[in-house]
Backbone as a ProteinNet text record, in pm:
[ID]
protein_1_A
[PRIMARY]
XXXXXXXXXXXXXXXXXXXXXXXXXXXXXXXXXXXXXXXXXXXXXXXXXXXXXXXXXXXXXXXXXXXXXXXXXXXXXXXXXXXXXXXXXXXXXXXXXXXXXXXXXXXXXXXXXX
[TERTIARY]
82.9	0	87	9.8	122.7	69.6	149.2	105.6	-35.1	-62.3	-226.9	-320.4	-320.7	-424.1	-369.9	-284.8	-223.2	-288.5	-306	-314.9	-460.8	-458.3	-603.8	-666	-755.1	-833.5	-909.4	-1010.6	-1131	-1246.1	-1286.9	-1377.2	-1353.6	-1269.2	-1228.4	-1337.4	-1356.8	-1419.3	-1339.8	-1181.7	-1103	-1161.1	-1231.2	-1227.3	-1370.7	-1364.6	-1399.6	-1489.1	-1673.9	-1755.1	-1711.5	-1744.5	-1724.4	-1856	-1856.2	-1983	-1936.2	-1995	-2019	-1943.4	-1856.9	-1783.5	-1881.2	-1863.5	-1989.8	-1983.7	-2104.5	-2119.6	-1966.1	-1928.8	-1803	-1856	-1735.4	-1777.3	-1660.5	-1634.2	-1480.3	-1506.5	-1370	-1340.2	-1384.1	-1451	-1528.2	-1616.4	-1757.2	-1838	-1814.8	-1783.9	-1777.7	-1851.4	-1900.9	-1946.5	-1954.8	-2031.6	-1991.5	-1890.8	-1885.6	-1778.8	-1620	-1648.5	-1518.9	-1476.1	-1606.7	-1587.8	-1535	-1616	-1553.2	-1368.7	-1383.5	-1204.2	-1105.1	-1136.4	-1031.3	-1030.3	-1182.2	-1115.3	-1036.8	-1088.2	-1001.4	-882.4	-846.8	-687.6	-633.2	-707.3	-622.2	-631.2	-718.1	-718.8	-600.5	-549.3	-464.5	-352.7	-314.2	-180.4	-174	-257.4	-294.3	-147.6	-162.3	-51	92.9	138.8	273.9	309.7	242.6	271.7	295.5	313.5	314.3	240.5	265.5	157.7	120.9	62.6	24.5	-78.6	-92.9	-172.5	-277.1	-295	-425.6	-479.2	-458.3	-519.5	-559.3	-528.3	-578.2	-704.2	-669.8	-763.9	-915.1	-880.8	-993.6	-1070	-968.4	-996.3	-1066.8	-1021.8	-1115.9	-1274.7	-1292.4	-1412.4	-1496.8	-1446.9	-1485.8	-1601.2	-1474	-1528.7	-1597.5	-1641.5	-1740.7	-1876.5	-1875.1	-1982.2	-2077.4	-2187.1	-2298.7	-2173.9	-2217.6	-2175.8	-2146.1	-2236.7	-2262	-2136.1	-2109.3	-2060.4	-1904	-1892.4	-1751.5	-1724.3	-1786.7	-1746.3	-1663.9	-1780.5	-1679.6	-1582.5	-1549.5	-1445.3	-1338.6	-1341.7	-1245.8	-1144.2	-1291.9	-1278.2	-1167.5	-1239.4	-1190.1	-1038.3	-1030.1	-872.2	-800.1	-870.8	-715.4	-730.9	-809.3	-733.6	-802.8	-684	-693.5	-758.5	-892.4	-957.1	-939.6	-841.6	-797.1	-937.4	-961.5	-1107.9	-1202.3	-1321.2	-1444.1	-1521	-1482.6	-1483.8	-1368	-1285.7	-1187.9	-1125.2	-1117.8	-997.5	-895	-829.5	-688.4	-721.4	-666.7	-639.5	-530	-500.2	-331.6	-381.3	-306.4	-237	-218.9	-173.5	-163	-6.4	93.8	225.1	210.7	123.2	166.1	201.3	154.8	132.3	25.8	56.8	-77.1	-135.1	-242.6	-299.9	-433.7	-423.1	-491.3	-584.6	-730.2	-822.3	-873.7	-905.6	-940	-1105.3	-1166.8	-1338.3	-1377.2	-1307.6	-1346.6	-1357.8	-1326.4	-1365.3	-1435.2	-1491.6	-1557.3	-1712.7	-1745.9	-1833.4	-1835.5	-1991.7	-1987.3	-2008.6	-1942.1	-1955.9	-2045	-2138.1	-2232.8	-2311.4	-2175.1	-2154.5	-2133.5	-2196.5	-2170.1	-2273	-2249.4	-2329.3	-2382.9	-2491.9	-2585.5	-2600.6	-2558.4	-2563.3	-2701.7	-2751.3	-2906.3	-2846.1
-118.3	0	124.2	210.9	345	473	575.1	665	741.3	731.4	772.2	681	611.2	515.9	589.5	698.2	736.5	893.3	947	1130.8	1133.2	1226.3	1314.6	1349.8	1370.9	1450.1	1520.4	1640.3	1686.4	1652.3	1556.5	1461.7	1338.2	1325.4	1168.3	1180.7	1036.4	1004	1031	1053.8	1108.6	1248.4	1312.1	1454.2	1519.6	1566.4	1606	1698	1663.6	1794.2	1888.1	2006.8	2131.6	2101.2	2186.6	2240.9	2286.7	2379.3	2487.3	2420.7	2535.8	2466.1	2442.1	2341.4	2296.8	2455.3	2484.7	2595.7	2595.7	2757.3	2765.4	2899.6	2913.9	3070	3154.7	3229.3	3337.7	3300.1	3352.1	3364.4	3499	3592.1	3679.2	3726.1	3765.9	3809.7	3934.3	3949.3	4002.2	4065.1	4195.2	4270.8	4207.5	4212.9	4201	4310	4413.5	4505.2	4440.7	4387.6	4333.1	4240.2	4161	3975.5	4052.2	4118.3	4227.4	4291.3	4322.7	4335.3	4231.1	4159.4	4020.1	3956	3943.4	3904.3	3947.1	4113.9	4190.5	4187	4166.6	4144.7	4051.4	3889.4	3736.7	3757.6	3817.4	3849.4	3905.2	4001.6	4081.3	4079	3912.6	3932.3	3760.9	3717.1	3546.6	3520.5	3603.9	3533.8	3586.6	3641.9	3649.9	3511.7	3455	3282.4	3180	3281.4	3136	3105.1	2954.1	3002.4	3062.6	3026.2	3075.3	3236.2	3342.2	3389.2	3356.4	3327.6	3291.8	3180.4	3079.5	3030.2	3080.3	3157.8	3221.6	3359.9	3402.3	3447.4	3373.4	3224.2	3136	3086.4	3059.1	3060.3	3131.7	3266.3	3414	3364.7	3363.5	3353.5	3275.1	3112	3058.1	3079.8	3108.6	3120.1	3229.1	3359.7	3454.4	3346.1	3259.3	3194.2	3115	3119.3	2997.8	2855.3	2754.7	2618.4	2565.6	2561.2	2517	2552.7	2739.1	2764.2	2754.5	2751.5	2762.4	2617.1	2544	2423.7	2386.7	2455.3	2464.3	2576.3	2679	2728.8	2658.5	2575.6	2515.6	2407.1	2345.4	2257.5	2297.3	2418.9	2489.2	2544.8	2542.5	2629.4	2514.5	2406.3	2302.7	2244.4	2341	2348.9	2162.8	2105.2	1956.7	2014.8	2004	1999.1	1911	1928.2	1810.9	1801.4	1876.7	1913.1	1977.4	1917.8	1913	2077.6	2157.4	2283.6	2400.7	2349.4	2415.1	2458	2443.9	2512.8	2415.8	2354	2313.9	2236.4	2280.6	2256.6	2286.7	2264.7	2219.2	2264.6	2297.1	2325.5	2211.8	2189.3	2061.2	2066.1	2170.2	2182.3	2124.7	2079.3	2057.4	2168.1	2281.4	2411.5	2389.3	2452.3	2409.4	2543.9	2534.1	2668.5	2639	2747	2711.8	2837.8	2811.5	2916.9	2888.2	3009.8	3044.7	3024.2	3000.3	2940.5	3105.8	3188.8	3360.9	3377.9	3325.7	3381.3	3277	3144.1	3085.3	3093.5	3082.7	3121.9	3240.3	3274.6	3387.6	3272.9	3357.8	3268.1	3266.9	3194.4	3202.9	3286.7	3363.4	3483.9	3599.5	3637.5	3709.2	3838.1	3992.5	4075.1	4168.2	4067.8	4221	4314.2	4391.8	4566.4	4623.8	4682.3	4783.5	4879.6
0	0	0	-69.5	-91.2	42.1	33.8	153.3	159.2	51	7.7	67.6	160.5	230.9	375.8	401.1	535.1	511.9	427.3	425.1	520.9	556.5	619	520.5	483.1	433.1	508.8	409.7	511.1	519.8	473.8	494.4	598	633.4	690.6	799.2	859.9	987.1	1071.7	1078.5	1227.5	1264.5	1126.7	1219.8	1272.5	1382	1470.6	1455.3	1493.9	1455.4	1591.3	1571.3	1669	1754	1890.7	1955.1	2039.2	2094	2223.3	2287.1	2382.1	2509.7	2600.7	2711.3	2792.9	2894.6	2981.3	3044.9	3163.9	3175.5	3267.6	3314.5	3420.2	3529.2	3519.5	3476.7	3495.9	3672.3	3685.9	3855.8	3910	3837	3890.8	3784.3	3837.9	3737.2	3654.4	3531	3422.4	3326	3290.3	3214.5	3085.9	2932.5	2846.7	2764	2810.1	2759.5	2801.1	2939	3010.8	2915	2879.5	2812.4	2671.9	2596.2	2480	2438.1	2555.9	2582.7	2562.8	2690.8	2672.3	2495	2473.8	2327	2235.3	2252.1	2176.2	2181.9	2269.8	2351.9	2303.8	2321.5	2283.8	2139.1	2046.5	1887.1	1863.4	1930	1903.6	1967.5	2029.4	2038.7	2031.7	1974.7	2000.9	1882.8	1774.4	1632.8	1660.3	1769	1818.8	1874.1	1919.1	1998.8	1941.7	1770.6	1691.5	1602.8	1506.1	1426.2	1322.9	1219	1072.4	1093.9	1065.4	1085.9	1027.1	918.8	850.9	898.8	1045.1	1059.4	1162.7	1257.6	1378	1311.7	1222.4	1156.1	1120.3	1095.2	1064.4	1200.8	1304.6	1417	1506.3	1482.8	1520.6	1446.7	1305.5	1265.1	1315	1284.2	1321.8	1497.3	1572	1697.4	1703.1	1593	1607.1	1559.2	1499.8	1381.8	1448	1386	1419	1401.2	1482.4	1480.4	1339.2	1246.3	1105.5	1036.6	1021	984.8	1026.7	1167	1259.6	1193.9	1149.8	1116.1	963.3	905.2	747.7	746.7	832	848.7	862.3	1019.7	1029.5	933.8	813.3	749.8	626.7	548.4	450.4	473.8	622.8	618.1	647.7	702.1	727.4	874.7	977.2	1098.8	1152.6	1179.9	1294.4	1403.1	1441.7	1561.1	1707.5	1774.6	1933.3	1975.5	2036.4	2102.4	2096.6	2057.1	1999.6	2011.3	2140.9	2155.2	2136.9	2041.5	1973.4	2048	2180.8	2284.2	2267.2	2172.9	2132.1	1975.2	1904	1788.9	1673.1	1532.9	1507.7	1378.4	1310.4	1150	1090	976.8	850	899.2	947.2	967.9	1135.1	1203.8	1362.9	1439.7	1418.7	1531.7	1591	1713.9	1819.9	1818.9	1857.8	1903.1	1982.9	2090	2178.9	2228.6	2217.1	2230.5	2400.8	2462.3	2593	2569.3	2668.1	2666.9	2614.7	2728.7	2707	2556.2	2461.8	2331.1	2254	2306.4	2224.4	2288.4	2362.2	2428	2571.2	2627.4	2746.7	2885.4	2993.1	3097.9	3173.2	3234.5	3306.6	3414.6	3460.1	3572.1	3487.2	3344.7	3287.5	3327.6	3351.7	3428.8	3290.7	3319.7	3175.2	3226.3	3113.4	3147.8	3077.1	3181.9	3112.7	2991.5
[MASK]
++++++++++++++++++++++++++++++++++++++++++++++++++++++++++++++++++++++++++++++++++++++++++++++++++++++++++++++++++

């Protein structure tokens, strides 16, 4: 057998549908302007750590996106999904990258503002 019975594809059965991280609590209750910030923050300094930018870019989307779509994002750019709520996942090159719950979903102790 040749190495073509070994490649990934993006179809295969190894890979991994996405969904919501299960419910979590920041260690103190948090504004959505607060929750707003931090993302802005890990967006904007997440592709110094490494890493393709254009996939942390896909990554960003993704994790703005309905499920459906966060899904063929992930699919279309490449990214190896570890865990099913995208807080660790890999490149076609074996870079890791690793998303915080704070930007894939809001935390439970989250303080709506009037």
């Amino acid at each position: 057998m040749g190495c073509s019975g070994s490649k990934r594809t993006r179809g295969d059965d190894n890979a991994k549908k996405i969904r919501k991280p299960k419910p979590w609590k920041h260690s103190e209750p948090i504004t959505r302007t607060q929750l707003m910030r931090m993302r802005d923050e890990f967006w904007d300094t997440a592709p110094h750590y490494g890493g393709r930018k254009e996939i942390w870019e896909a990554l960003r989307a993704a994790a703005e996106a309905e499920l459906s779509l966060a899904q063929a994002i992930v699919d279309s750019a490449g990214v190896i999904v570890q865990t099913e709520d995208l807080t660790i996942c890999y490149d076609e090159r074996g870079a890791k990258y690793e998303l915080p719950k704070y930007v894939l979903s809001e935390p439970i102790n989250l303080i709506h503002e009037n």
